[in-house]
C-alpha positions in Angstrom: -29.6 16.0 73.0 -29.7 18.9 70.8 -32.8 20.7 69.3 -32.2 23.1 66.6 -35.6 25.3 65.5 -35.2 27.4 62.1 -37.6 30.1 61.8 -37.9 33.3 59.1 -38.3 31.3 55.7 -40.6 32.2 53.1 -41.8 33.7 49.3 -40.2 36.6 48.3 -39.2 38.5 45.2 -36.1 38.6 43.8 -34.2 41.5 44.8 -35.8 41.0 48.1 -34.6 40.2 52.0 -35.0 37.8 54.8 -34.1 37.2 58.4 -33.5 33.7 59.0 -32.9 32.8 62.7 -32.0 29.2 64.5 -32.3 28.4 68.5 -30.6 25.9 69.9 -31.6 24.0 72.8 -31.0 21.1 75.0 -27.7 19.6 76.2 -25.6 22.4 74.8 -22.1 21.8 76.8 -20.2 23.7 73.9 -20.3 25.4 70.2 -17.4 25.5 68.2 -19.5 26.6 65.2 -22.6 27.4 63.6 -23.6 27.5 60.3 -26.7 28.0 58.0 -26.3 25.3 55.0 -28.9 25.1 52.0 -30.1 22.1 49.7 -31.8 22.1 46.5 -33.8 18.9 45.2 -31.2 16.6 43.8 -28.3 18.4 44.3 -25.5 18.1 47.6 -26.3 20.2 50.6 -24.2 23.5 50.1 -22.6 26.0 53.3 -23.9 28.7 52.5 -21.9 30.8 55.9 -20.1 29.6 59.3 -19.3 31.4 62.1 -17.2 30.5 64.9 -17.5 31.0 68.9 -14.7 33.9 68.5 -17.0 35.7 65.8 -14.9 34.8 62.6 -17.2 34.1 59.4 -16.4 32.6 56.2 -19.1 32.9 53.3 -20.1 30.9 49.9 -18.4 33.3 47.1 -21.9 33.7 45.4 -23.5 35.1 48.6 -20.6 37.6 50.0 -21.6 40.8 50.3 -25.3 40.0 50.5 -25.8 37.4 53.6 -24.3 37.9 57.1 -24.1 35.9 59.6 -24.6 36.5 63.6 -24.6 34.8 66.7 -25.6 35.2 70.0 -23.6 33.1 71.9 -25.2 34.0 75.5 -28.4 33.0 73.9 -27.5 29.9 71.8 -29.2 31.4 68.8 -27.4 32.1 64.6 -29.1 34.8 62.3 -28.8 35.1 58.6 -29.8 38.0 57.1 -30.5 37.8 53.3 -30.6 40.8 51.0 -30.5 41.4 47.4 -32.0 37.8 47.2 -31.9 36.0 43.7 -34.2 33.2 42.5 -30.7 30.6 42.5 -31.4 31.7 46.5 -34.5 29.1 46.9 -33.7 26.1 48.3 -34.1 24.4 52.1 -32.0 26.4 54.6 -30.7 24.2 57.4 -28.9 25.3 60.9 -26.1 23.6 61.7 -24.5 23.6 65.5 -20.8 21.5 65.7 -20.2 21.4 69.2 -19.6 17.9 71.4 -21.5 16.5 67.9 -23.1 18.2 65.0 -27.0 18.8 65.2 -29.4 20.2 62.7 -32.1 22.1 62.3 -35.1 20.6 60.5 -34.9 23.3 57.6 -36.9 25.8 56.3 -37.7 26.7 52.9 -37.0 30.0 51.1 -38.4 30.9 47.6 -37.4 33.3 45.5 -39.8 34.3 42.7 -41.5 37.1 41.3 
Protein backbone atom coordinates (compact mmCIF):
# COMPACT_ATOMS: atom_id res chain seq x y z
CA UNK A 1 0.00 0.00 0.00
CA UNK A 2 0.60 3.53 -0.89
CA UNK A 3 0.38 6.70 1.34
CA UNK A 4 0.47 9.99 -0.27
CA UNK A 5 0.72 13.21 2.37
CA UNK A 6 0.11 16.75 0.72
CA UNK A 7 1.40 19.49 2.72
CA UNK A 8 1.85 23.57 1.79
CA UNK A 9 -1.91 24.58 1.21
CA UNK A 10 -3.38 27.67 2.36
CA UNK A 11 -5.06 31.57 2.08
CA UNK A 12 -3.25 33.76 0.03
CA UNK A 13 -3.68 36.86 -2.09
CA UNK A 14 -3.96 36.97 -5.47
CA UNK A 15 -0.83 37.64 -7.04
CA UNK A 16 0.66 35.58 -4.39
CA UNK A 17 2.92 32.09 -4.15
CA UNK A 18 2.89 28.67 -2.61
CA UNK A 19 4.97 25.58 -2.19
CA UNK A 20 2.97 22.62 -2.39
CA UNK A 21 4.81 19.37 -1.61
CA UNK A 22 3.60 15.46 -1.56
CA UNK A 23 5.57 12.25 0.13
CA UNK A 24 5.03 9.15 -0.79
CA UNK A 25 5.32 6.17 1.24
CA UNK A 26 4.75 2.53 1.66
CA UNK A 27 5.03 -0.21 -0.98
CA UNK A 28 6.60 2.03 -3.58
CA UNK A 29 8.17 -0.81 -6.10
CA UNK A 30 8.05 1.94 -9.04
CA UNK A 31 6.83 5.61 -10.30
CA UNK A 32 6.17 6.19 -13.70
CA UNK A 33 4.60 9.56 -12.85
CA UNK A 34 3.50 12.12 -10.60
CA UNK A 35 1.24 14.66 -10.77
CA UNK A 36 -0.55 17.44 -8.73
CA UNK A 37 -4.40 17.42 -9.93
CA UNK A 38 -7.02 20.11 -8.54
CA UNK A 39 -10.92 19.97 -8.06
CA UNK A 40 -13.39 22.62 -7.55
CA UNK A 41 -16.94 21.88 -5.88
CA UNK A 42 -19.05 20.54 -8.71
CA UNK A 43 -16.85 20.48 -11.32
CA UNK A 44 -14.36 17.30 -12.81
CA UNK A 45 -11.05 16.97 -11.15
CA UNK A 46 -8.54 18.94 -13.50
CA UNK A 47 -4.33 17.98 -14.06
CA UNK A 48 -3.06 20.78 -13.22
CA UNK A 49 1.07 19.30 -14.05
CA UNK A 50 2.73 15.72 -14.54
CA UNK A 51 6.05 14.81 -14.47
CA UNK A 52 7.66 11.74 -15.34
CA UNK A 53 10.60 9.47 -13.74
CA UNK A 54 12.95 10.89 -16.70
CA UNK A 55 12.06 14.64 -15.61
CA UNK A 56 9.72 15.53 -18.61
CA UNK A 57 6.65 17.83 -17.44
CA UNK A 58 3.61 18.79 -19.25
CA UNK A 59 1.42 21.74 -17.78
CA UNK A 60 -2.44 22.84 -17.87
CA UNK A 61 -2.19 25.89 -20.61
CA UNK A 62 -3.72 28.38 -17.89
CA UNK A 63 -0.91 27.62 -15.37
CA UNK A 64 2.37 27.57 -17.75
CA UNK A 65 4.74 29.79 -16.96
CA UNK A 66 3.53 30.18 -13.32
CA UNK A 67 3.62 26.47 -11.68
CA UNK A 68 6.56 24.12 -11.95
CA UNK A 69 6.72 20.98 -11.10
CA UNK A 70 9.76 18.85 -9.30
CA UNK A 71 10.48 15.61 -8.13
CA UNK A 72 12.80 13.91 -6.01
CA UNK A 73 12.97 10.68 -7.11
CA UNK A 74 15.59 9.35 -4.44
CA UNK A 75 13.24 10.67 -1.92
CA UNK A 76 9.78 9.70 -3.25
CA UNK A 77 8.55 13.26 -2.88
CA UNK A 78 6.61 16.03 -6.04
CA UNK A 79 6.74 19.92 -5.40
CA UNK A 80 4.59 22.46 -6.97
CA UNK A 81 5.53 25.73 -6.71
CA UNK A 82 2.79 28.34 -7.37
CA UNK A 83 3.46 31.95 -8.31
CA UNK A 84 1.54 34.82 -9.68
CA UNK A 85 -1.52 32.89 -8.12
CA UNK A 86 -5.12 33.94 -9.25
CA UNK A 87 -8.43 33.57 -7.39
CA UNK A 88 -9.64 30.76 -10.44
CA UNK A 89 -6.30 29.09 -8.53
CA UNK A 90 -8.51 27.95 -5.36
CA UNK A 91 -9.63 24.68 -5.39
CA UNK A 92 -8.48 21.14 -3.57
CA UNK A 93 -4.92 20.17 -4.86
CA UNK A 94 -4.46 16.37 -4.94
CA UNK A 95 -1.06 14.25 -5.49
CA UNK A 96 -1.25 11.77 -7.72
CA UNK A 97 1.58 8.76 -7.91
CA UNK A 98 0.93 6.11 -11.19
CA UNK A 99 3.28 3.55 -10.49
CA UNK A 100 2.22 -0.54 -10.06
CA UNK A 101 -1.42 1.42 -9.46
CA UNK A 102 -2.42 5.04 -9.02
CA UNK A 103 -2.55 6.42 -5.33
CA UNK A 104 -3.67 9.77 -4.02
CA UNK A 105 -3.04 12.11 -1.75
CA UNK A 106 -5.90 13.13 0.48
CA UNK A 107 -5.84 16.96 -0.85
CA UNK A 108 -5.20 20.07 0.41
CA UNK A 109 -6.98 23.18 -0.11
CA UNK A 110 -5.59 26.45 -1.61
CA UNK A 111 -7.50 29.84 -1.56
CA UNK A 112 -6.93 32.56 -3.39
CA UNK A 113 -8.56 35.84 -2.13
CA UNK A 114 -7.74 39.18 -1.24
Amino acid sequence: QVQLVESGGGLVQPGGSLRLSCAASGRIFSINTMAWYRQVPGNQRERVAIITNGGRTNYLDSVKGRFTISRDNAKNTVDLQMNSLKPEDTAVYYCNLNGGGSYWGQGTQVTVSS
